[in-house]
N, C-alpha and C positions, 0 to 999 in steps of 0.2 A: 659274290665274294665281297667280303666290308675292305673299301678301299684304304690304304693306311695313311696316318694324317701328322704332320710333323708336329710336335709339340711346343706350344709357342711359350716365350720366357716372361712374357707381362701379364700372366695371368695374376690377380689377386685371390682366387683361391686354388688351394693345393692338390696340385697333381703333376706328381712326377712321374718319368720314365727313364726307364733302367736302359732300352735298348730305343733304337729310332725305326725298325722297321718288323710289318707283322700282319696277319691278314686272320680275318676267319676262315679255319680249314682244318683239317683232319687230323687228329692227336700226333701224327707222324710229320706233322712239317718241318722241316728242317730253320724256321723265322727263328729268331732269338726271340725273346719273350719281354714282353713290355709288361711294366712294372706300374700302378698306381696307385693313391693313397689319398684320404681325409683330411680337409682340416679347415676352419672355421673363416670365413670371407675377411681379411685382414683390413678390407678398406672400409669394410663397417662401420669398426671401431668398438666401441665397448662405454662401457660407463670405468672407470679408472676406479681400482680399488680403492684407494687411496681417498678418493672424494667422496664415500659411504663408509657409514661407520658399521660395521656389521651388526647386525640386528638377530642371527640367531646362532648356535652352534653350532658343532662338528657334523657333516654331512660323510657318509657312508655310503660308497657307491659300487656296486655290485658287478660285476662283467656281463653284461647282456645275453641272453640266451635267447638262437637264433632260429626260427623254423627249421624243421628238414627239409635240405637242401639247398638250404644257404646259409650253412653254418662252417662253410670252408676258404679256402683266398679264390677262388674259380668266380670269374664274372660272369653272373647267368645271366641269360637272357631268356626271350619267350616267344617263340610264332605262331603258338597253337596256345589254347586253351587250355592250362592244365599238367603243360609239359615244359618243365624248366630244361635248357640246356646252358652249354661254357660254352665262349671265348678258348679257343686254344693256343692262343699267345699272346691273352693279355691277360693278366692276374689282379689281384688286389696285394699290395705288400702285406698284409696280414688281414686274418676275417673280419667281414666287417662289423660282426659283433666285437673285437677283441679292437680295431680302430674308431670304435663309435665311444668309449669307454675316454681316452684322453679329451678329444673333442669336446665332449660333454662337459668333461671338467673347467677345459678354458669356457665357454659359457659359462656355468655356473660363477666360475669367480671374477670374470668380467661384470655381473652384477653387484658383486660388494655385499652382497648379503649376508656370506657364511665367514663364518672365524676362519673354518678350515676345512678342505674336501680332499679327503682319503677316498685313495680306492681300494675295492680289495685285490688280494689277501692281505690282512691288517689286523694288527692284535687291539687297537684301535678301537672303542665302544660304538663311540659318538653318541648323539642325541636325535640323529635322525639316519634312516638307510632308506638309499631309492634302490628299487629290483626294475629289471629292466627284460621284457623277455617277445616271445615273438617277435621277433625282428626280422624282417623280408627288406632286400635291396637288391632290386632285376631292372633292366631295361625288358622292356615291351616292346613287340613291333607289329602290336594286333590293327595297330592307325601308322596312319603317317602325319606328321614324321611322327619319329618313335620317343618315344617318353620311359623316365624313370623315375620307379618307384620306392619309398623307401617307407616302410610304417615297421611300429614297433608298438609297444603297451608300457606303461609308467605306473609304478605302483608305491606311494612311499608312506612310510614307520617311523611312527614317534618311538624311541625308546627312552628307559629298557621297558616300556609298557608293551611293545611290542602291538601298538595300535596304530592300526591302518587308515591314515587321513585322507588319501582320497588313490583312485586309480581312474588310468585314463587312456584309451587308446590313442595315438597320434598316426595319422597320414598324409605322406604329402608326393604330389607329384608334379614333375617338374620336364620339360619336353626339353627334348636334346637338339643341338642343332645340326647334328648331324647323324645319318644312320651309321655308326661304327662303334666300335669298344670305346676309341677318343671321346665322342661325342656321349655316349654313356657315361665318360667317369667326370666329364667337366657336367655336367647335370647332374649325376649324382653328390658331387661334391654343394652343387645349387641348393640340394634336396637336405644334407646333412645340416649345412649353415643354417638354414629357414625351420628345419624341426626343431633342432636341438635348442637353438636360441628360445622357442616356444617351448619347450622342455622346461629350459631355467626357470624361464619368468613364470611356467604353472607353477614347479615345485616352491617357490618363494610365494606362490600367493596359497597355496597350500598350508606351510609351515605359519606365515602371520596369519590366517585367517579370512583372507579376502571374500568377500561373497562373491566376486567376478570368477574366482576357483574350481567353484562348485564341488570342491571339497568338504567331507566333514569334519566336525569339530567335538 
């Protein structure tokens, strides 16, 4: 049984809970249900918009589409090979394809690069769209300790040429420091800040041309 773990208030990145107590066990347990959520390591910091002049336009960002079976708020995890299962009292406040979507965006405008970054649905053109798709976010417990994973594919469009400048898998994995849901969602929160931030700065060196990109032109 995943022992339950208090959630502590100094964390600089984001994971809340709804309720304080919860265990892994059998859809029928009577625990309240622990709640948590994404959001980019605040103590990092950022490059300030303000101090970049933007350098290209309106970016177009898409809602992520998530493999099957993790395209729901259920925190899966894995002790076999092949076989996802949940957490049955602890959830994600929303999919994590549908919380990887704001995230993203704080990156992206923490770089100073874009005029301005729409999500969809948007009647909104732009002059660039990122598609975002495959996306897997599990804890592992194939090792010890147990590790989470979180990979996705990046794919982005000049428009309205509707020309594909580069695609790109990303993954990353990140070890928990504890075997529980807790310790999954403070590691996977590790996982999002550490992609995503490499997300931004690929798609900017996509859109200017970088050769470090590996992007075409």
């Amino acid at each position: 049984m995943m022992m339950p773990v208090r959630l502590g208030t100094a964390m600089g990145i984001g994971i809340g809970a709804l309720a304080l107590a919860g265990c892994l066990s059998l859809p029928h347990d009577t625990h309240q249900i622990q709640t948590f959520f994404l959001s980019l390591d605040r103590s990092a910091g950022g490059t300030a918009i303000s101090e970049v002049r933007p350098k290209a336009g309106t970016l177009v960002v898409n809602v992520p589409v998530a493999q099957p079976g993790f395209d729901g708020p259920h925190m899966a995890y894995m002790q076999r090979p092949y076989e996802v299962s949940y957490y049955a009292t602890h959830r994600w406040a929303d999919s994590p394809a549908r919380m990887v979507t704001p995230v993203l965006i704080q990156a992206l405008e923490q770089t100073g690069y874009w005029r301005a970054i729409v999500p969809m649905p948007t009647s909104v053109r732009g002059d660039h769209r990122v598609e975002i798709d495959q996306l897997e976010l599990v804890q592992t417990f194939l090792q010890k300790p147990s590790q989470v994973r979180l990979a996705l594919r990046v794919q982005v469009i000049k428009l309205p040429e509707y020309l594909v400048l580069g695609t790109r898998l990303f993954d990353v994995v990140e070890v928990s420091f504890t075997d529980d849901a807790y310790g999954g969602a403070v590691a996977a929160n590790r996982a999002a800040d550490k992609l995503l931030r490499e997300v931004a700065g690929w798609l900017s060196g996509c859109v200017s041309g970088s050769q470090e990109s590996g992007c075409s032109r």
